[in-house]
N, CA, C and O atoms as CSV, one atom per row, in Angstrom:
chain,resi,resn,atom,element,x,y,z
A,1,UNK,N,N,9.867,24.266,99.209
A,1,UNK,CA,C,10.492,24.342,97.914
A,1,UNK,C,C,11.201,25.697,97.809
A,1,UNK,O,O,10.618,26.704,98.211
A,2,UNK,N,N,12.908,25.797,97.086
A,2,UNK,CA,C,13.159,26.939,97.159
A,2,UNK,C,C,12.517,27.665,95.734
A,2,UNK,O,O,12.390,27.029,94.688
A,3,UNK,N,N,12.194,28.893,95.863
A,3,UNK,CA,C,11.995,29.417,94.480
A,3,UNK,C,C,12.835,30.588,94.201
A,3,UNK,O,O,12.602,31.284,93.212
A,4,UNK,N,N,14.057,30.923,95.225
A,4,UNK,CA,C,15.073,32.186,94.558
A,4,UNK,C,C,15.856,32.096,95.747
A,4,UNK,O,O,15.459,31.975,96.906
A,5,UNK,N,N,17.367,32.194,95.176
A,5,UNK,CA,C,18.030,32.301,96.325
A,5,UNK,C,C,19.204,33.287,95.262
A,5,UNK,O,O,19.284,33.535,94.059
A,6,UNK,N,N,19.920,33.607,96.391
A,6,UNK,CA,C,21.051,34.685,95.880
A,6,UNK,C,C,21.519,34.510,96.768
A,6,UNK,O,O,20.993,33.750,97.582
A,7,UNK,N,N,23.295,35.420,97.153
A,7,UNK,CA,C,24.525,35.496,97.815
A,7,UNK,C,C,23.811,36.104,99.214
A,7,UNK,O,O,24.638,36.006,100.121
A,8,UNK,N,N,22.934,36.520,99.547
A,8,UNK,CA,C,22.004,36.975,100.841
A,8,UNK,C,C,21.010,36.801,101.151
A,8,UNK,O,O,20.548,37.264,102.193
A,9,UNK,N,N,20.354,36.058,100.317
A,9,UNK,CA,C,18.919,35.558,100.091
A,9,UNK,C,C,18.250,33.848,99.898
A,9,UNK,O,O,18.824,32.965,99.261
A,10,UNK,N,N,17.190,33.725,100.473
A,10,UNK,CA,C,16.601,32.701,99.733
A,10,UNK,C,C,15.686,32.444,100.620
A,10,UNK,O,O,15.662,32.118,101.807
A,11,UNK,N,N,14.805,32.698,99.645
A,11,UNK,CA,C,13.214,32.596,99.630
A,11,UNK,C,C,12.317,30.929,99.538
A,11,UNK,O,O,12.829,30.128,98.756
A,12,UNK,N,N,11.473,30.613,100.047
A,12,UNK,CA,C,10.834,29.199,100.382
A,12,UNK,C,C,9.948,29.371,100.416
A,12,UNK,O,O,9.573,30.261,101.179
A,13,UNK,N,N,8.839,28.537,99.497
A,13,UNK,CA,C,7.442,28.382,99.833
A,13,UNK,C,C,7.238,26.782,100.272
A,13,UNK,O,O,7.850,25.785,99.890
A,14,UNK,N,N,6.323,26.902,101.062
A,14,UNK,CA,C,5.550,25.882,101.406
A,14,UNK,C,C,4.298,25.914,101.418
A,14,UNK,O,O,3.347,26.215,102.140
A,15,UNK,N,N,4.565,25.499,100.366
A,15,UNK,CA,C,2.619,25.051,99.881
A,15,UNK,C,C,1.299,24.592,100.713
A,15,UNK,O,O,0.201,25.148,100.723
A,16,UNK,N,N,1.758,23.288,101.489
A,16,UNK,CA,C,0.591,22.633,102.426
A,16,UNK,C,C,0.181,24.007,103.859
A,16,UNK,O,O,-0.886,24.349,104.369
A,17,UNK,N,N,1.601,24.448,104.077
A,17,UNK,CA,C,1.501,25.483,105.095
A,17,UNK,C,C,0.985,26.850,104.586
A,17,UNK,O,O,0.527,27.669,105.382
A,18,UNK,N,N,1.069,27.128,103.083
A,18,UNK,CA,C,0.369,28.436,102.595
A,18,UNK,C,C,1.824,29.309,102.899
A,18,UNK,O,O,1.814,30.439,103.387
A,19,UNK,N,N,2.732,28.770,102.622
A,19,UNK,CA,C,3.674,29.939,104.011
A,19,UNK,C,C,4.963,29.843,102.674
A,19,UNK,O,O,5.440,28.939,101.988
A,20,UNK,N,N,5.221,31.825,102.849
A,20,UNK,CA,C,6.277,32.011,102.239
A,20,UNK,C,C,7.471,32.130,103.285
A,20,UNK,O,O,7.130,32.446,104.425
A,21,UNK,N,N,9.129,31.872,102.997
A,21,UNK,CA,C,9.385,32.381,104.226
A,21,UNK,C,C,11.005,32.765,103.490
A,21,UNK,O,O,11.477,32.307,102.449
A,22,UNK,N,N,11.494,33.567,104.264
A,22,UNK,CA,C,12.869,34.441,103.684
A,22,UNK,C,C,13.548,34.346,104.436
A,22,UNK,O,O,13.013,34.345,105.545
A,23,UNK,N,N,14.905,34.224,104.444
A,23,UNK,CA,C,16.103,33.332,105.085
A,23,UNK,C,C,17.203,34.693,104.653
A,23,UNK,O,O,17.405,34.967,103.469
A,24,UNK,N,N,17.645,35.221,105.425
A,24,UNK,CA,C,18.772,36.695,105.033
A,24,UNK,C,C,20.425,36.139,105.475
A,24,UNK,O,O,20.961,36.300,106.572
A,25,UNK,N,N,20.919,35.557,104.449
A,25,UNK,CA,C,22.580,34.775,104.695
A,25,UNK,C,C,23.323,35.943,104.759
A,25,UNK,O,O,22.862,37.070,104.943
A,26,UNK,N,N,24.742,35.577,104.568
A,26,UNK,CA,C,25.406,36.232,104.207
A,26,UNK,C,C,25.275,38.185,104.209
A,26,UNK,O,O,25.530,38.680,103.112
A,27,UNK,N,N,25.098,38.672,104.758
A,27,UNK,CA,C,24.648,40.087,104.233
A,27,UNK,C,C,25.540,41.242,104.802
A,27,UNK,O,O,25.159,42.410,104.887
A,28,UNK,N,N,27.271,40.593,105.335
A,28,UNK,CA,C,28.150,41.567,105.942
A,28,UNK,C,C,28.263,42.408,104.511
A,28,UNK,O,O,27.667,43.482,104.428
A,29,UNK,N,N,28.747,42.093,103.803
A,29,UNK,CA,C,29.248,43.108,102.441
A,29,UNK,C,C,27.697,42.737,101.377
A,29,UNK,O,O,27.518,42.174,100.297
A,30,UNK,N,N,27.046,43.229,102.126
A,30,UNK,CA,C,25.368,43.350,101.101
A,30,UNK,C,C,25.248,44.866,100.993
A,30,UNK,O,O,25.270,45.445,102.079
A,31,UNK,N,N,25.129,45.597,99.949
A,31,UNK,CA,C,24.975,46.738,99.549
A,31,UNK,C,C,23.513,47.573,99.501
A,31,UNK,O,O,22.757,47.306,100.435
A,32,UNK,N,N,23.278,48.053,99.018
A,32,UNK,CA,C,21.608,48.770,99.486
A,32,UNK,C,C,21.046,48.071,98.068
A,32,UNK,O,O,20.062,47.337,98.163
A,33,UNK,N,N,21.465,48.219,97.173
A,33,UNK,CA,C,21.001,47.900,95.685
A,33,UNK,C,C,20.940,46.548,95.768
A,33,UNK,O,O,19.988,46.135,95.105
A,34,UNK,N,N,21.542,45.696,96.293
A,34,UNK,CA,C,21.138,44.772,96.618
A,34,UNK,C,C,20.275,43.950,97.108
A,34,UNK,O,O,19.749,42.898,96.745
A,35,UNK,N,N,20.215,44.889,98.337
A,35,UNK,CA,C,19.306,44.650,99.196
A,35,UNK,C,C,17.737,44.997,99.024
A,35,UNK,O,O,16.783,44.634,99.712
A,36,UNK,N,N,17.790,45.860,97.821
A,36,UNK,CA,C,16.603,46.261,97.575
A,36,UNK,C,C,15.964,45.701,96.620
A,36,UNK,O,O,14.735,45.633,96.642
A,37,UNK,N,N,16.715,45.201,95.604
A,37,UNK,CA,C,16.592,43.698,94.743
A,37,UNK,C,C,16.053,42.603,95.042
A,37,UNK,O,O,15.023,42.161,94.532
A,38,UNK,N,N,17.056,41.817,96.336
A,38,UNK,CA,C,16.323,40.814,96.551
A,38,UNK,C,C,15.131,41.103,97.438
A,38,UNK,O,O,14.866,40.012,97.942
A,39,UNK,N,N,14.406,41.865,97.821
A,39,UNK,CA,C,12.978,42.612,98.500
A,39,UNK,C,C,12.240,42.552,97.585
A,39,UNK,O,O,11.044,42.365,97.810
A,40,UNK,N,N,12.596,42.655,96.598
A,40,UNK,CA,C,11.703,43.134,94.979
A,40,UNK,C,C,11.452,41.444,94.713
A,40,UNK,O,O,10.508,41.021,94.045
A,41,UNK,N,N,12.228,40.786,95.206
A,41,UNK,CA,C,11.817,38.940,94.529
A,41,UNK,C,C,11.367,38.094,95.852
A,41,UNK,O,O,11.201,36.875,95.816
A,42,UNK,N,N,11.162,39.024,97.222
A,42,UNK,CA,C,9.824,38.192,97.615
A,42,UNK,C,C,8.787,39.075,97.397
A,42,UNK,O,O,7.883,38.543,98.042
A,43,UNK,N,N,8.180,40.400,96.750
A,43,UNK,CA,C,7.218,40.938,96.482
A,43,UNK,C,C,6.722,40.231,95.639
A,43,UNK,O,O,5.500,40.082,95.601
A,44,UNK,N,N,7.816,39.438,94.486
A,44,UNK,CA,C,7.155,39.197,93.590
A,44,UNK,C,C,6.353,37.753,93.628
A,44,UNK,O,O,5.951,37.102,92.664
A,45,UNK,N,N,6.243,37.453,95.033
A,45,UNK,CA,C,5.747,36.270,95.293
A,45,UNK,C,C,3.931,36.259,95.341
A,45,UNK,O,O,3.238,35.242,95.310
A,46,UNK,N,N,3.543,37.373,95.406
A,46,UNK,CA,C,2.181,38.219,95.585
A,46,UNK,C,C,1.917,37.703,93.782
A,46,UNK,O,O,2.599,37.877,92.772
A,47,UNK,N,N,0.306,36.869,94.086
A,47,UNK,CA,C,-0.217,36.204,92.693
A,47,UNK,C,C,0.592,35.512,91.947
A,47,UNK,O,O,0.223,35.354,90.783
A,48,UNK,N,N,2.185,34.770,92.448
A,48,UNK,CA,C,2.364,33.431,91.825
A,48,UNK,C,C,2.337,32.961,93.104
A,48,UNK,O,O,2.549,31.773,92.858
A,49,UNK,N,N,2.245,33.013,94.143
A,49,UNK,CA,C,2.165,31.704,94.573
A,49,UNK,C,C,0.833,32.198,95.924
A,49,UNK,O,O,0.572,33.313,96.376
A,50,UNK,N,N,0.009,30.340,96.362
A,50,UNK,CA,C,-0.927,30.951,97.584
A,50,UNK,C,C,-0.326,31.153,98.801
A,50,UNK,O,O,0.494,30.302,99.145
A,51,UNK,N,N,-0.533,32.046,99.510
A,51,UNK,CA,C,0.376,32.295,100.921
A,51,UNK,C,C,-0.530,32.939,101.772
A,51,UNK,O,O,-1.080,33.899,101.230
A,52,UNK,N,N,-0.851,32.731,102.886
A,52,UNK,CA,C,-1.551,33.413,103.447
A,52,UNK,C,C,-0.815,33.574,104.952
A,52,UNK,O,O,-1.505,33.941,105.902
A,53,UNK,N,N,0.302,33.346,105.088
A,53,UNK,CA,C,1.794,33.296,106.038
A,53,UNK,C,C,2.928,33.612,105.297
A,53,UNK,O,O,3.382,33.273,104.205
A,54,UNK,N,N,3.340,34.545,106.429
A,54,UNK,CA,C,5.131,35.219,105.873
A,54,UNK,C,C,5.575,35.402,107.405
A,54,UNK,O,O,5.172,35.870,108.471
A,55,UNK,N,N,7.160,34.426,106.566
A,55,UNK,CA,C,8.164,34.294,107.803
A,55,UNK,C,C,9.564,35.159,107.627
A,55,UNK,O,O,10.155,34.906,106.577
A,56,UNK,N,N,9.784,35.504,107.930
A,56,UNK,CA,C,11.375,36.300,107.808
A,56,UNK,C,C,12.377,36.381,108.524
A,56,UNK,O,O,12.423,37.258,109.386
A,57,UNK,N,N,13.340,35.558,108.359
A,57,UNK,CA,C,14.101,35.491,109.229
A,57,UNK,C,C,15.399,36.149,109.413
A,57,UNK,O,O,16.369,35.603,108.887
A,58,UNK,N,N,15.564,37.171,110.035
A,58,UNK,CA,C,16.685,38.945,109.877
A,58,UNK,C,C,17.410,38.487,111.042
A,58,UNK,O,O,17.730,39.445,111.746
A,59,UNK,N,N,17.928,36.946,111.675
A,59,UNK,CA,C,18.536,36.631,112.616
A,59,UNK,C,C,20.109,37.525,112.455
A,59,UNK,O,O,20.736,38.460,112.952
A,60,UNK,N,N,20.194,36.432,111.338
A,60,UNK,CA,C,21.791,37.059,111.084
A,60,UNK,C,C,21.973,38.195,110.072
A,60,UNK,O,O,23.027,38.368,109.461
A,61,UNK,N,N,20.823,38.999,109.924
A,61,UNK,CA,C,21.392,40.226,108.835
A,61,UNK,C,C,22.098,41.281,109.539
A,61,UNK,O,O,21.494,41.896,110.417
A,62,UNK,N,N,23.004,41.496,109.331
A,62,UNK,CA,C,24.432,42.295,109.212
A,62,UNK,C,C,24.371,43.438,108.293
A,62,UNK,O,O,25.481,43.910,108.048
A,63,UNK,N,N,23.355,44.025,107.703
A,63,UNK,CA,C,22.976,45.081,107.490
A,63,UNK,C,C,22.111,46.316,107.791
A,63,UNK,O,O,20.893,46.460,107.903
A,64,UNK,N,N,23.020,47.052,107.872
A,64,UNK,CA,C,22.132,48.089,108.844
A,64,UNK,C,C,21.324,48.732,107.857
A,64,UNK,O,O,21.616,49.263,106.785
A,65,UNK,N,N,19.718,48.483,108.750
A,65,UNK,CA,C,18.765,49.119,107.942
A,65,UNK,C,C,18.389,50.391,108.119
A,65,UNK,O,O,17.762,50.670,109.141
A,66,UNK,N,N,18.704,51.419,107.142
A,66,UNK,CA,C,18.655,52.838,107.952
A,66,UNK,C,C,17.154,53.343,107.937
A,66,UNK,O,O,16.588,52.963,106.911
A,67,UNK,N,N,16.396,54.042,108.724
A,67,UNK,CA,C,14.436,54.220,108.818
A,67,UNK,C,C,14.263,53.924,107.297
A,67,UNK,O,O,13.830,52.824,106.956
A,68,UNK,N,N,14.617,54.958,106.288
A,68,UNK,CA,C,14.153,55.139,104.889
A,68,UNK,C,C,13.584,53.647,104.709
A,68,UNK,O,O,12.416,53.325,104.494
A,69,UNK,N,N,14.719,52.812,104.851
A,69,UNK,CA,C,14.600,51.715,104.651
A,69,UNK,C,C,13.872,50.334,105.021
A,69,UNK,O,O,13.808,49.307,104.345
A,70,UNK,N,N,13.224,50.669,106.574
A,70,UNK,CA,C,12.515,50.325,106.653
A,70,UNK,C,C,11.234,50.452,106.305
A,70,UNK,O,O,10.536,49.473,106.040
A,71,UNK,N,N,10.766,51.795,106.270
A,71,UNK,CA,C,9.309,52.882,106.036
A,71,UNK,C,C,9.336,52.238,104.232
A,71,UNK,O,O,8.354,52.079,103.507
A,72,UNK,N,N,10.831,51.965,103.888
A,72,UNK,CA,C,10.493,50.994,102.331
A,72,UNK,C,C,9.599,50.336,102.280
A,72,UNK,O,O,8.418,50.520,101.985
A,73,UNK,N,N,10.448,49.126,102.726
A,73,UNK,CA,C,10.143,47.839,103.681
A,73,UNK,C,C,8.379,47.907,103.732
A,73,UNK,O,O,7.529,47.598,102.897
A,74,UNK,N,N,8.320,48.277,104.662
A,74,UNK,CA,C,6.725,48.656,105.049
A,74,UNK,C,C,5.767,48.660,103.601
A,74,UNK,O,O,5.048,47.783,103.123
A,75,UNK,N,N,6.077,49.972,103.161
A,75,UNK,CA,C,5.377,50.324,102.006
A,75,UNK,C,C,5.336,49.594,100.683
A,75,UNK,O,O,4.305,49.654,100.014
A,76,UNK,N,N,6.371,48.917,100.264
A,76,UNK,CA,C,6.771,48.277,99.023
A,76,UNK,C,C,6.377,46.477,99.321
A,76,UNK,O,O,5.775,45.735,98.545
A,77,UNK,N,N,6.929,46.134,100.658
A,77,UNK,CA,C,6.117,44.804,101.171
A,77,UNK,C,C,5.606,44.579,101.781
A,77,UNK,O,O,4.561,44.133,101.306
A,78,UNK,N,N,5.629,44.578,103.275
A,78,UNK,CA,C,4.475,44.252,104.178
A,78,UNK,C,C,3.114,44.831,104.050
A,78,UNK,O,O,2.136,44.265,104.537
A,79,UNK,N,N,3.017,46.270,103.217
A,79,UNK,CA,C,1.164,46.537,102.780
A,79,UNK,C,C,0.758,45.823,101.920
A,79,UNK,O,O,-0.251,45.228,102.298
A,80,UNK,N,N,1.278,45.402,100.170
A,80,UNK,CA,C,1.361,44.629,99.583
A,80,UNK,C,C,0.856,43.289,100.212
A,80,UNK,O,O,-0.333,43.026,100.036
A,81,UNK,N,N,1.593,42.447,100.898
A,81,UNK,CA,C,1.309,41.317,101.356
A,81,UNK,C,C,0.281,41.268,102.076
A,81,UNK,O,O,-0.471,40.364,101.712
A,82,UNK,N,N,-0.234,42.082,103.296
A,82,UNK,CA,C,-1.474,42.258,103.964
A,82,UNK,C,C,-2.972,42.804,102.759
A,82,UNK,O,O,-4.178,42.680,102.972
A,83,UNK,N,N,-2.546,43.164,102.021
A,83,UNK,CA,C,-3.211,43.570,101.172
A,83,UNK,C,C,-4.111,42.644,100.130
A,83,UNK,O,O,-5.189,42.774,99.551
A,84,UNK,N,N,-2.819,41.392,100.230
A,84,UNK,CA,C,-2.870,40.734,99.192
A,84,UNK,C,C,-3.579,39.253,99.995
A,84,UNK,O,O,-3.764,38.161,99.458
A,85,UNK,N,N,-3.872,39.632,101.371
A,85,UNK,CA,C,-4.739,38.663,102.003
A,85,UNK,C,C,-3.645,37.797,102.679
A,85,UNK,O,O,-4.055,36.655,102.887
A,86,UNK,N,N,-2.300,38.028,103.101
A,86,UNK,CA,C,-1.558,37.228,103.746
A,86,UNK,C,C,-2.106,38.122,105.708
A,86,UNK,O,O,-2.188,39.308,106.026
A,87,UNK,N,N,-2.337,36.887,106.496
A,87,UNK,CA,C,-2.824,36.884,107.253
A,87,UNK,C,C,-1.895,37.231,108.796
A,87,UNK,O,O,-2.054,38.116,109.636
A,88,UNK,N,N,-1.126,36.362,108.721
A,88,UNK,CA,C,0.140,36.163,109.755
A,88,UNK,C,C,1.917,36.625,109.120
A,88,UNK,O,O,2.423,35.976,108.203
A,89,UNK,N,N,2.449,37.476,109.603
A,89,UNK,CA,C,3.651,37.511,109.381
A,89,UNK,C,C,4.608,38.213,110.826
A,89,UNK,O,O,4.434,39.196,111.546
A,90,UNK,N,N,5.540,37.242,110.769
A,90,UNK,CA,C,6.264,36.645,111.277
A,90,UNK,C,C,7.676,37.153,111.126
A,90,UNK,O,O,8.266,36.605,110.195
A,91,UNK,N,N,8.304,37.955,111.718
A,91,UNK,CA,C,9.603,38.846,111.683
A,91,UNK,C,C,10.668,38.433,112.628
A,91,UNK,O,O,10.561,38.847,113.782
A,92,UNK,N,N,11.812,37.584,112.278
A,92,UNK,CA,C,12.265,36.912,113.477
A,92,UNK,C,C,13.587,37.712,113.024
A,92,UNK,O,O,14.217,37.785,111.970
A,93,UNK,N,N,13.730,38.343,114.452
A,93,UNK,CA,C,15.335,39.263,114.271
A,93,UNK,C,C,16.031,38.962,115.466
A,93,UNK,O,O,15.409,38.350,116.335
A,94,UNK,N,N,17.204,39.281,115.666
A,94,UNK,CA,C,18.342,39.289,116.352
A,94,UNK,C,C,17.567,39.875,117.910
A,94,UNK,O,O,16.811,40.840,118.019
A,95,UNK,N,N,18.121,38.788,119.189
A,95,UNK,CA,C,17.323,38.993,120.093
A,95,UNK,C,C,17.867,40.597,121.226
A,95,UNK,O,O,17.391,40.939,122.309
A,96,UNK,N,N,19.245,41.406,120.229
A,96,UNK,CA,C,19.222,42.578,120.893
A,96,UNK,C,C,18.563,43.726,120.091
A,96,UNK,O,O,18.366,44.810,120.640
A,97,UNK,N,N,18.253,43.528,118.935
A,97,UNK,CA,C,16.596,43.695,118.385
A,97,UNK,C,C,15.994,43.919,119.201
A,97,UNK,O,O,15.906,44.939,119.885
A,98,UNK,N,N,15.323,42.662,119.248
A,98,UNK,CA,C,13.958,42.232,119.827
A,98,UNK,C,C,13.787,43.258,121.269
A,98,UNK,O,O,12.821,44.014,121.370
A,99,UNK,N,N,14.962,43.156,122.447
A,99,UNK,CA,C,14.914,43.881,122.984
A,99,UNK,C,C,14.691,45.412,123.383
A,99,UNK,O,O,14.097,46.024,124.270
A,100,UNK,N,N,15.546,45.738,122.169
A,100,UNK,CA,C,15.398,47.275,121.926
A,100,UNK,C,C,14.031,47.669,121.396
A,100,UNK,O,O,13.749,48.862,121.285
A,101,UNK,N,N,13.108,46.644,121.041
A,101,UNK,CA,C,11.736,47.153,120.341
A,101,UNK,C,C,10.832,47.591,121.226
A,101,UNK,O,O,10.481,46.944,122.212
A,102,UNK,N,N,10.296,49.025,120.827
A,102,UNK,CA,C,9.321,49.702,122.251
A,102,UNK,C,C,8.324,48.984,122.507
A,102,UNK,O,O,7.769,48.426,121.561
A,103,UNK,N,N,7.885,48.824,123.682
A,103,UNK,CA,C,7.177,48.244,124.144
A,103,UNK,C,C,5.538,48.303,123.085
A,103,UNK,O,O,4.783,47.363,122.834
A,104,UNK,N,N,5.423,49.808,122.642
A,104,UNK,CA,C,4.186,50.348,121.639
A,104,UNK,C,C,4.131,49.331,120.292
A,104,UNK,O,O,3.049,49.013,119.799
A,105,UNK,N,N,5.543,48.811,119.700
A,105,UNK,CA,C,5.130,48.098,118.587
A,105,UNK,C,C,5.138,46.947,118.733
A,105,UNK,O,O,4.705,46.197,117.858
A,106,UNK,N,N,5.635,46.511,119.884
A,106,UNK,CA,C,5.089,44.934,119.983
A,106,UNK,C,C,3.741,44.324,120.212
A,106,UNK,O,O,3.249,43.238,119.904
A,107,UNK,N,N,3.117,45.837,121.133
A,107,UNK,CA,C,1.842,45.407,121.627
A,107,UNK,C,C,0.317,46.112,120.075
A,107,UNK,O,O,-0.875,45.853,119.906
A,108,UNK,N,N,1.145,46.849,119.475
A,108,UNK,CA,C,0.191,47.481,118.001
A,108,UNK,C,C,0.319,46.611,116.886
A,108,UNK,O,O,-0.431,46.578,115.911
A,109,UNK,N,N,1.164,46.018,117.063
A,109,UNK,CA,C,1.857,45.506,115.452
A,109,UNK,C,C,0.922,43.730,115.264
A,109,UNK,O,O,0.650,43.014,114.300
A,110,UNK,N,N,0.766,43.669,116.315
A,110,UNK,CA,C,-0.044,42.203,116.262
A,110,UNK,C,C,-1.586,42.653,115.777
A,110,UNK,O,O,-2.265,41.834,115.157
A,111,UNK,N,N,-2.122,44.014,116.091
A,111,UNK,CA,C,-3.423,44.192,115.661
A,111,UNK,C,C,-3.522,43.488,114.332
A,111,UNK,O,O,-4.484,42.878,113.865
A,112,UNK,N,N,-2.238,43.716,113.784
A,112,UNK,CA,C,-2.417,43.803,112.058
A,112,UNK,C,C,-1.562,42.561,111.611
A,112,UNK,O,O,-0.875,42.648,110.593
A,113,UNK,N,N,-1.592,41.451,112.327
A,113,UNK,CA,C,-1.077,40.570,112.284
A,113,UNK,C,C,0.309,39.783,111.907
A,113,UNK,O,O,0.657,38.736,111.361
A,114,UNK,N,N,0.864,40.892,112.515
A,114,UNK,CA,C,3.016,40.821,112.327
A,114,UNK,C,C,3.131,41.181,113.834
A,114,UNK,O,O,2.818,42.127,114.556
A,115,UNK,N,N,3.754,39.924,113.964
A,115,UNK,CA,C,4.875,39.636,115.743
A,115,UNK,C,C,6.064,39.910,114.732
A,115,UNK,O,O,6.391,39.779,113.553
A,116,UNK,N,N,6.464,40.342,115.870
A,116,UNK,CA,C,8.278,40.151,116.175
A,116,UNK,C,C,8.319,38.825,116.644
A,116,UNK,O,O,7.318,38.147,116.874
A,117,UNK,N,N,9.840,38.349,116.828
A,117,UNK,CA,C,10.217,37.160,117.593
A,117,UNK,C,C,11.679,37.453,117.587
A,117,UNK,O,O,12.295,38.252,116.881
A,118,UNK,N,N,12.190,36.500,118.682
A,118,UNK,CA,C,13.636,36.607,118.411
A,118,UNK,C,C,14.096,34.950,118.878
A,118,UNK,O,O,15.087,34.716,119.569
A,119,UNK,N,N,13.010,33.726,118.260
A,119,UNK,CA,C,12.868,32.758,118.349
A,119,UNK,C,C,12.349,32.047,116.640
A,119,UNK,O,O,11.170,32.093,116.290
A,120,UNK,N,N,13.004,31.680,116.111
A,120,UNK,CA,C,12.484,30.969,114.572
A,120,UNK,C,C,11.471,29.611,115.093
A,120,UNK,O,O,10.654,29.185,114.276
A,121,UNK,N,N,11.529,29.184,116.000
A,121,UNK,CA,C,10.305,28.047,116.356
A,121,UNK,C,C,9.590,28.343,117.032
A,121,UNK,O,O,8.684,27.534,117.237
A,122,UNK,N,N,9.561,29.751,117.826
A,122,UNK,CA,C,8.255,30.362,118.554
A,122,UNK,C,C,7.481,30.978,117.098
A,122,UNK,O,O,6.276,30.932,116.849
A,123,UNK,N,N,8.375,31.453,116.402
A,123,UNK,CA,C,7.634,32.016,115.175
A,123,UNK,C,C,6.786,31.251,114.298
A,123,UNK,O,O,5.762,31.707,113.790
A,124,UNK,N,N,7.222,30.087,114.125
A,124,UNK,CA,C,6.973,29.016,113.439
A,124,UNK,C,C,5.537,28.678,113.785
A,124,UNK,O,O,4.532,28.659,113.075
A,125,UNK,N,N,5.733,28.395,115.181
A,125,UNK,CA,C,4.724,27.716,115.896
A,125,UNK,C,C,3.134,28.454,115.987
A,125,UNK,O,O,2.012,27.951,115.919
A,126,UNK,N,N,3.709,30.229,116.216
A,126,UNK,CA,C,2.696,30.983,115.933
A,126,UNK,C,C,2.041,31.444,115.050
A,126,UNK,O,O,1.032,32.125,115.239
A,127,UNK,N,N,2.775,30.977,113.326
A,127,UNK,CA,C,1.905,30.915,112.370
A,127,UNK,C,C,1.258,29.624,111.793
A,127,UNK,O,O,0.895,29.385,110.641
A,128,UNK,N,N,1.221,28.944,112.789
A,128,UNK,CA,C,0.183,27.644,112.651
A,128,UNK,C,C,-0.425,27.292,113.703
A,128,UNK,O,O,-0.600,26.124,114.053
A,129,UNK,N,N,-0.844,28.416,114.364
A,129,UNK,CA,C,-2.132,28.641,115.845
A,129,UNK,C,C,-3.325,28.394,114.677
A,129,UNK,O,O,-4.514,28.413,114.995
């Protein structure tokens, strides 16, 4: 079911799967204020809806995220969500991404239950192990 979408955005829950998941369109001419907006409306998915899976899919985002912005990122959602008892999340980005990611956070970042992928049905698949 969708529950928010915008000109770069749109957000999906699936209920039977527990699973929220975020879809990043459009985002060549996406601005920071923007971008930090629609972040703010999957946070706000924490106590309306049950989720205990988050998918994200940053295939095609076309915005460059500068550190600040990630170390956001981090702090404003992904602690939030782990916090909030979501179990598995699921970061599917662009596979010269994926590449460039040090070898240290692919192999740390699963402690705490967030893969990378640079596959949306390997991702898929691994939050319903």
């Amino acid at each position: 079911m969708k529950i928010y979408e915008s000109k770069h955005l749109t957000i999906n829950y699936y209920e039977n799967e527990k699973t929220i998941e975020n879809v990043w369109l459009d985002t060549f001419h996406l601005l920071e204020d923007n971008y930090l907006s629609d972040f703010q409306e999957i946070k706000k998915c924490i106590g309306k809806y049950v989720f205990d899976k988050f998918i994200s899919d940053s295939q095609d985002l076309e915005f460059g995220i500068v550190p600040e912005m990630q170390n956001w990122s981090i702090t404003e959602i992904i602690t939030p969500f782990l916090l909030s008892g979501v179990q598995k999340i699921a970061l599917v980005i662009d596979k010269e991404f994926f590449e460039m990611r040090s070898e240290k956070e692919k192999v740390s970042a699963p402690k705490f239950g967030i893969r990378y992928f640079d596959d949306l049905a390997a991702a898929k698949s691994w939050l319903n192990e």
